[in-house]
N, C-alpha and C positions, 0 to 999 in steps of 0.2 A: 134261769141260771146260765144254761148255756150263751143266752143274748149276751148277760154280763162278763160272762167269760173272753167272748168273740171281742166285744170292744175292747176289752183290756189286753190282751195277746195283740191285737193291731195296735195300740198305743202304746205297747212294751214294746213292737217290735222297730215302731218307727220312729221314735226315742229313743232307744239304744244305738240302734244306726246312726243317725243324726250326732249323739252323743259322741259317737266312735268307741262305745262300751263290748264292744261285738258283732264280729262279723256277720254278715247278710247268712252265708252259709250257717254257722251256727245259729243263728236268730230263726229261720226260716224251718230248720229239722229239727228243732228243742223245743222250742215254744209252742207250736202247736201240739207236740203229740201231747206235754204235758196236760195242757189244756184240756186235750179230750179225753185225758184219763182221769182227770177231776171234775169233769163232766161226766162219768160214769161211762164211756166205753171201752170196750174190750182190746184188747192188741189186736185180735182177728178181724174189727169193724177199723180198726184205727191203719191195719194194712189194707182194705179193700177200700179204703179214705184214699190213702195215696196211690195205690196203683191206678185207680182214677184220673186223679193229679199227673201222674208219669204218662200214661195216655195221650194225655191232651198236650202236652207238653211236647214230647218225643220229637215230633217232624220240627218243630222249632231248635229243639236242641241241636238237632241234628244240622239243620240250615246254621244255627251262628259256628256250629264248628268247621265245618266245611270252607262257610262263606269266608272267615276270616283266616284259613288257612291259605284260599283261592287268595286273596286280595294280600295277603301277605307279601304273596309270591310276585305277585302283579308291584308291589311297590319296588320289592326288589329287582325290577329288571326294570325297573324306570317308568311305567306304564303312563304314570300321570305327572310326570317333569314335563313334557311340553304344555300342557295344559296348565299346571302351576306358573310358568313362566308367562303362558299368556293372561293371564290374570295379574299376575305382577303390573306387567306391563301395562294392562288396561286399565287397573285400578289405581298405578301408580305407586306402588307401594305400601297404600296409607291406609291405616286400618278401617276408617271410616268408612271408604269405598269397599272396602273388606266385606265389611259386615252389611253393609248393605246389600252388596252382591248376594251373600249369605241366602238373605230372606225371599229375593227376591227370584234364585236358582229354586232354593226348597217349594218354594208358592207355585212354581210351574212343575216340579219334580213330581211333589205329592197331589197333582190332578187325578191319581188312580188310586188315590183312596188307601195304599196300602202303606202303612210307616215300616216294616221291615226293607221295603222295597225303597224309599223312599234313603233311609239310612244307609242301606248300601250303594246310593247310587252319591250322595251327596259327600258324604262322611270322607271315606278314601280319599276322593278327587279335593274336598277341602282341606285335610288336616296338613298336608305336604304345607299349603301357602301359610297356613292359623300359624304351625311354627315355625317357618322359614322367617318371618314377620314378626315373632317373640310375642304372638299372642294366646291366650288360654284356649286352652281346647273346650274345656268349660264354656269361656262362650259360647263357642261353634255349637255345642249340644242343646246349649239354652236358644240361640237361636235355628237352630234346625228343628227341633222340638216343637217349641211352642209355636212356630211359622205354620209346619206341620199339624197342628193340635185346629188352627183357626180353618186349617184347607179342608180338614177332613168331615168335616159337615157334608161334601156330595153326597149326591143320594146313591151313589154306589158303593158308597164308604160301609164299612160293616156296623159302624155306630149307630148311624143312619137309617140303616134297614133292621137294626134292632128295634129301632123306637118306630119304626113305621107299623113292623108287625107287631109292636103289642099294642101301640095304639088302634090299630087297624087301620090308617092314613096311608096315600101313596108318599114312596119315598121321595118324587121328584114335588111334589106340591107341597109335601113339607119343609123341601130345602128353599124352594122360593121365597119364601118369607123371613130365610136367613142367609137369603144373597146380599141386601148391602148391609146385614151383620158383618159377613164374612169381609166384605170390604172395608168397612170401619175394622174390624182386628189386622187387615193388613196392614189399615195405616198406621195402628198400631205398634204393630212388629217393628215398621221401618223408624217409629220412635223409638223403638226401645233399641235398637240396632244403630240409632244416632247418639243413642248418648252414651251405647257399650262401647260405640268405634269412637266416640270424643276421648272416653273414659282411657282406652289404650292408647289412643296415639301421643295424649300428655304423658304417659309413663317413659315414651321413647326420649332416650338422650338427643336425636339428634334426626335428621329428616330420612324417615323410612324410604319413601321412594327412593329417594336423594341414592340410599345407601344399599338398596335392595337391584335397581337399577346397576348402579357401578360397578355391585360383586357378582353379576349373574355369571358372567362367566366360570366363576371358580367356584363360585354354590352347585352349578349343574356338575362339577368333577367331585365334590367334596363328597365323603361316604357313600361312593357309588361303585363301589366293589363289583357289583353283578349286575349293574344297569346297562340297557341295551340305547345303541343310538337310534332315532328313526331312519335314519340310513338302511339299517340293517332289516332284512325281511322277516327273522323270527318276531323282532317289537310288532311289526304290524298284522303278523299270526297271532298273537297275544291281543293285539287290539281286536281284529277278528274273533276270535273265542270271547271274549270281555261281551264284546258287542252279540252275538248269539245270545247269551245269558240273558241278557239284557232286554231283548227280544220275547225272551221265554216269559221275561219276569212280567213285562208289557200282557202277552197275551194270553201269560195264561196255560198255554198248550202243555207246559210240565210242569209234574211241581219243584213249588221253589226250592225245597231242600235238593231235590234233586237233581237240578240246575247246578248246583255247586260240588255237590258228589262228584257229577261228570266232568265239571267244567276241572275243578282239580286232576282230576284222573288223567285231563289231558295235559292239563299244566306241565304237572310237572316231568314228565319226558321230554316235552317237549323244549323247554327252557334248561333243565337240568340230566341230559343221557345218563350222567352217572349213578347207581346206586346209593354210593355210597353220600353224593351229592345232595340226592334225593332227599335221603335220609337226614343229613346236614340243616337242610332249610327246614324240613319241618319241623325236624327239635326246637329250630330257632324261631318259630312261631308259637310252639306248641303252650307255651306256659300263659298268654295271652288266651288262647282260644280254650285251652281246659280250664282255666279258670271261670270264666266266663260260665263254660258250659258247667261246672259245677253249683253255682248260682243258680242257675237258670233250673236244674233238675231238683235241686235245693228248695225252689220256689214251688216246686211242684206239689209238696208236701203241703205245704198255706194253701195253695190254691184247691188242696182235693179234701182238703179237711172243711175251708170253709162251706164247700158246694156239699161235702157227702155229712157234716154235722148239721148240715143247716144253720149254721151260724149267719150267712149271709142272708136269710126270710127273718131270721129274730131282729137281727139289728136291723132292716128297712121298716119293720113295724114299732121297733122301738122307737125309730125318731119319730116317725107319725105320732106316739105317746106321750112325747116329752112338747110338744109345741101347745102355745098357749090357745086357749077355747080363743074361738073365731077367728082362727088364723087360717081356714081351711080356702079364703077365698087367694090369699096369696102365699099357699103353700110353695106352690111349685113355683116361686121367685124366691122364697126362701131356699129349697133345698138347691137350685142354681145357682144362688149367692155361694155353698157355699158347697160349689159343685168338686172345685180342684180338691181342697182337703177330703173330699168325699171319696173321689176317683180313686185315692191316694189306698183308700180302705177296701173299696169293693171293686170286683175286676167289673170289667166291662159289659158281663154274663149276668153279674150279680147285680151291676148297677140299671140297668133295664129291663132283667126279667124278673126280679126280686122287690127291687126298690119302685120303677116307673111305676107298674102295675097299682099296687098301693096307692101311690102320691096320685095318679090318673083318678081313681075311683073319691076319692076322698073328695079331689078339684072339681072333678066334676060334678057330686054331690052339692057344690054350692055354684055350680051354673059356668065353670071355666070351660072355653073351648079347648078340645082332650089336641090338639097343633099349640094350642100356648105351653101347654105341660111338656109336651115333646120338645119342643123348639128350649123351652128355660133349660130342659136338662140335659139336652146335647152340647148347649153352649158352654155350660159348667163343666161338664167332664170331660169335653176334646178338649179344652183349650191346655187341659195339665195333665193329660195322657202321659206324655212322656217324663211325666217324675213319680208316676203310681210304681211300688214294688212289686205290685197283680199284674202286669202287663209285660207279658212276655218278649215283646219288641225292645221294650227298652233296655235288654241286658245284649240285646246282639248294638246299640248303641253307644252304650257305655264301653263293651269289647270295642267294635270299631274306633272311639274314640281316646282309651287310654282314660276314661273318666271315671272314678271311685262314685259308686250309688249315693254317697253320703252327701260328698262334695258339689255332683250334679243338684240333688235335692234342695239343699243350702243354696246354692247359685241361682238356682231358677224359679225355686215355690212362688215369691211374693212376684216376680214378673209376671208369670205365666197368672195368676191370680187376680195382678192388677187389669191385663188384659180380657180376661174374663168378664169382671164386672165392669169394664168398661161397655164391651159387646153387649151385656145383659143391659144397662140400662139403658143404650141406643135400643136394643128391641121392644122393650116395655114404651120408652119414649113415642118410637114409632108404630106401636101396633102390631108389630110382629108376635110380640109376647103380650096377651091383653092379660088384666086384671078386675 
């Protein structure tokens, strides 16, 4: 009962979103508790469900609040106008070069494995030029996302070292047999990034460069009330602290939420002396970043219901039950087929320590080597990471970006999905993924 409960609470919740019948916040604290009350739990078990949930969650919530009050601030003093302008300029206006740039920043960005990190480094410094240029910020999420989704196979990625340890495989020897996966999804990106940026630039009236070039001048003065020149030596204090962060985020030495804690705490004196000032900008960030973080804390509830109901062991063994006799030798090309929609269901805890384990024993009960299993199911679920509800990165994304969970979803499922199986059948093709 409970299995069938779990599936239908995930496919109520990700259909009504979709739908736009109810917000993520309500969908996320209703649906589940109900769930586990018609599953026979207590209020008492149904709270120690979520305070589980709010645990695990906490230091992330904490970071998208911080980070996007930090980077708020940072836009308002101009932080990334000269960088926006040189991208203009090099790309010439045209969205095509746009997007391409997109994929090709993100692909070098996300070499560390970490998509929080990844999002705040890309996101801020892209979205100034997405709508300078009158293009969807949607894209920018679909291609920083799923760019991100094809990188994150290193073996220092956490996906990666999930499936290393339950397989019991080294991480780096099992990323090797999905190195020129990982290249074929790049080439990928950079198609699907040629036909987003053809797709925009026919929408333009009239020649981007053309027009983006000729108005720089009065685009850098236009709604720049609080923007600082690079002339001046607080902008390049502010670059200074940006760059610290940034540092931290690289090595490691703090943690991340706390990176943005501090790195605010300096901010804002230091750009704004006044109090009263103080207070000003952050009001005027405030309705972005608490929303977000209510989501996000929102989520935490789904997240601690499925782990502390076990919802998430029923449904990995249910699908093992539902697939047809002797399908056991290309299990795990199945569940990678149909990995994104999968992601979309089980977090990334659930999808490796829950589901792998299973799908490993079964494969390998009919003779699969336990690096094909690993490798088909890494390729499925990074690639559509960033449109899963479970996955707590992608609401400091959606924050950063100005992007509705719904409308991201809508925009990017069947990309992110075609590229997937694209990479899956180059690996099966090539022996990477054997059968």
């Amino acid at each position: 009962m409970i299995t069938t409960l779990g599936f239908l609470m995930m496919l109520a919740i990700i259909g009504l979103i979709l739908l736009r019948r109810i917000s993520p916040v309500v969908a996320f604290t209703t649906l589940p508790v109900v769930v586990c009350l018609l599953a026979g739990f207590n209020l008492g078990q149904i709270g120690e469900f979520i305070k589980a949930g709010l645990i695990t969650v906490a230091p992330t919530a904490a970071l998208f609040l911080f980070a996007i009050l930090f980077f708020g601030i940072m836009r308002d003093r101009g932080l990334f106008d000269p960088l926006v302008n040189l991208l203009i300029r090099s790309t010439g206006g045209k969205p095509l070069a746009v997007a391409l740039v997109t994929v090709l920043v993100t692909s070098v960005v996300h070499l560390d494995g970490v998509g929080a990190a990844t999002f705040l480094l890309t996101i801020p410094a892209l979205l100034p030029l997405y709508k300078r240029l009158n293009m969807s910020p949607a894209m920018l999420l679909c291609l920083v996302g799923t760019t991100a989704g094809v990188i994150n196979m290193v073996p220092w990625g956490g996906t990666t070292a999930r499936a290393a340890a339950v397989s019991g495989l080294d991480a780096t020897e099992l990323w090797l047999g999905l190195l020129p996966v990982q290249m074929v999804g790049l080439a990928c990106m950079l198609g699907v990034a040629t036909v987003l940026g053809l797709r925009a630039q026919r929408r333009q009236p009239m020649s981007l460069g053309a027009a983006a070039t000729c108005d720089m001048d009065n685009l850098q003065t236009q709604n720049r009330e609080f923007s600082l020149s690079p002339r001046e030596l607080r902008y390049w204090l502010n670059v200074g602290l940006t760059a610290g962060i940034l540092v931290c985020l690289f090595t490691g030495i703090f943690p991340l939420y706390a990176c943005f804690m501090v790195g605010l705490g300096i901010a804002l004196p230091l750009n704004f002396p006044s109090l009263d000032a103080q207070a000003e900008r952050l009001k005027a960030h405030a309705s972005d970043a608490l929303q977000m973080v209510l989501v996000m804390m929102a989520a935490a509830v789904l997240l601690g219901v499925l782990s502390g109901a076990k919802m998430s062991d029923g449904m990995a063994l249910a699908l093992i039950d539902i697939l047809p006799a002797g399908s056991a030798q290309y299990l795990h090309v199945i569940v990678g087929f149909f990995g994104v929609p999968l992601g979309m269901i089980f977090s990334p805890d659930a999808y490796y320590f829950a589901l792998l384990p299973v799908i490993k024993d079964v494969a390998a009960a009919a003779g699969v080597p336990l690096e094909a299993v690993a490798r088909a199911m890494l390729i499925g679920e990074n690639t559509g990471f960033s449109i899963s509800p479970v996955v707590p990165s992608v609401y400091l994304a959606l924050a950063l970006s100005g992007v509705e969970l719904r409308k991201h979803m809508a925009y990017t499922f069947f990309w992110a999905w075609g590229v997937s199986l694209v990479m899956l059948v180059f690996a099966v093709a090539t022996g990477a993924v054997q059968v």
